[in-house]
C-alpha positions as CSV (number, residue, x, y, z in Angstrom):
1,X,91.7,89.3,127.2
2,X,94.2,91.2,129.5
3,X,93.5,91.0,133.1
4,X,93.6,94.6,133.5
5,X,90.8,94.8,131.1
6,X,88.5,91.8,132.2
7,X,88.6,94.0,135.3
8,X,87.5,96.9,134.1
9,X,84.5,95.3,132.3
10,X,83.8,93.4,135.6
11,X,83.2,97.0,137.4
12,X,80.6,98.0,135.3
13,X,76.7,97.7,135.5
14,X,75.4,94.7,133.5
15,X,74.0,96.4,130.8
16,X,77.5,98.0,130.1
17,X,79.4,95.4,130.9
18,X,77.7,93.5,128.2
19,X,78.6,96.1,125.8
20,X,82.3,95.8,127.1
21,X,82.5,92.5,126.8
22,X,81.4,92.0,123.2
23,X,83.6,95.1,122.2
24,X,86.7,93.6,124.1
25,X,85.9,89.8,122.2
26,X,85.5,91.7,119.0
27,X,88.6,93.6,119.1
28,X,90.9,90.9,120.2
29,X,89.2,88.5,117.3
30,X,90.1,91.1,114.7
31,X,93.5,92.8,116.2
32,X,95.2,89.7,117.5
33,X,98.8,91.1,116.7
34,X,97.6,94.7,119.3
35,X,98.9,95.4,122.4
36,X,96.1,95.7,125.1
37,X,96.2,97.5,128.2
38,X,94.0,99.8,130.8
39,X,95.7,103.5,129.0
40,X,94.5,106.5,131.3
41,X,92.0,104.7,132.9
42,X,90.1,102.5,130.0
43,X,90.9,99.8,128.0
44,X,93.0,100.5,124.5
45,X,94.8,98.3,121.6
46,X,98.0,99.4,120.5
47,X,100.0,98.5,116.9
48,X,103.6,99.4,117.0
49,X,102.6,101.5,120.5
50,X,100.2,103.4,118.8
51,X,96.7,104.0,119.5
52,X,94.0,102.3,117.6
53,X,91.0,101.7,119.4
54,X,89.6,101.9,122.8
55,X,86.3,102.4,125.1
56,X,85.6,104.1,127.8
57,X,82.0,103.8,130.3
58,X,80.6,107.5,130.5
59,X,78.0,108.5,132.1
60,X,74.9,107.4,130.4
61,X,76.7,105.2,127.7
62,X,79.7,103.2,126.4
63,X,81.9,105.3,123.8
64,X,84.0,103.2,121.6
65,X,86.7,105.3,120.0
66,X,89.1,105.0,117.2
67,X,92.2,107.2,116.7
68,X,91.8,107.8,113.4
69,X,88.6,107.1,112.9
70,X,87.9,110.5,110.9
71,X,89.9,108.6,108.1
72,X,87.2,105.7,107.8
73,X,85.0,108.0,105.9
74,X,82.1,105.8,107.9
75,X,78.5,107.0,108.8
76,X,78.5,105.3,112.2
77,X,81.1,107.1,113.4
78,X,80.8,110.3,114.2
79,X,83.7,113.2,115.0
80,X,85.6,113.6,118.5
81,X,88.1,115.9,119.5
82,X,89.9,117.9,117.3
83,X,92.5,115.7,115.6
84,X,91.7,112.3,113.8
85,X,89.2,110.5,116.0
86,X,85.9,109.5,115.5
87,X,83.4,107.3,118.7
88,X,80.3,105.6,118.4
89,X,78.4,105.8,121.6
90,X,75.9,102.5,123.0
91,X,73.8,102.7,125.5
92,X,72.7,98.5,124.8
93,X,74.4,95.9,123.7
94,X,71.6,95.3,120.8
95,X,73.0,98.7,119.1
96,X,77.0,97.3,118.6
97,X,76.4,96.1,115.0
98,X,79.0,93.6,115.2
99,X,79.5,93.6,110.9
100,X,80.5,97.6,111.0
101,X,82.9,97.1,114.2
102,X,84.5,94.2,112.3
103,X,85.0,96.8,109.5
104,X,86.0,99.4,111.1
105,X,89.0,97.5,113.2
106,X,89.9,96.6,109.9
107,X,90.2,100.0,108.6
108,X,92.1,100.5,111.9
109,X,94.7,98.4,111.1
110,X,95.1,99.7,107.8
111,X,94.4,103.5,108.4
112,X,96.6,105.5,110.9
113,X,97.9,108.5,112.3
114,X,100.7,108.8,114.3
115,X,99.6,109.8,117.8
116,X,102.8,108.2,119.5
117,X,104.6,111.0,118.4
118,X,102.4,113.9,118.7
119,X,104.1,115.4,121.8
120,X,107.1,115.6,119.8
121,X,105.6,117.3,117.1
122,X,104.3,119.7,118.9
123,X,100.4,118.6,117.8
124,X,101.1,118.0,114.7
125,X,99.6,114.6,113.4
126,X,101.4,112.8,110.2
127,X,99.9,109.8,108.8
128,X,101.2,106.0,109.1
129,X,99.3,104.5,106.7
């Protein structure tokens, strides 16, 4: 796990540190060729400097979020934002069911959207894969 990120799950309350942890293990299990880093504040993988997945502690939960999640087609995710994303939100570590993360950081790696270039087109998102 990168440093950056073992410190940012060390910060939080044990309950959501919990969650962070198992997220963090489960990602790195499943996307062992991403980059990992603390992007804007909160920990996110990377393939090919793109954004795949990442998680964030919010007020009264954890929100785990993929980029193009939208593209999963997946009930447990549910829309963010008004491009491709999608979050699940956990509020206890007894709700990350660890089968459907596994599946859905597969469909990451296989489902994309280019958000490294969205600045320079203007908004506009065009699909990787």
């Amino acid at each position: 796990m990168h440093p950056d990120i073992h410190d940012y799950n060390q910060r939080q309350e044990p309950s959501d540190k919990a969650i962070c942890d198992l997220l963090a293990e489960t990602i790195e299990r499943h996307l062992p060729e991403a980059e990992s880093k603390v992007w804007h504040a909160h920990p996110v993988w990377f393939l090919d400097d793109n954004p795949i997945v990442g998680y964030k502690k919010l007020k009264h939960c954890v929100r785990l979020l993929f980029w193009s999640g939208q593209s999963f087609e997946e009930e447990g995710l549910q829309k963010e934002g008004s491009f491709k994303a999608a979050e699940a939100r956990y509020t206890a570590v007894e709700q990350v069911n660890v089968k459907d993360l596994e599946r859905w950081l597969g469909k990451a790696r296989d489902i994309q959207w280019d958000y490294r270039n969205i600045v320079k087109r203007k908004g506009r998102l065009e699909r990787l894969k």
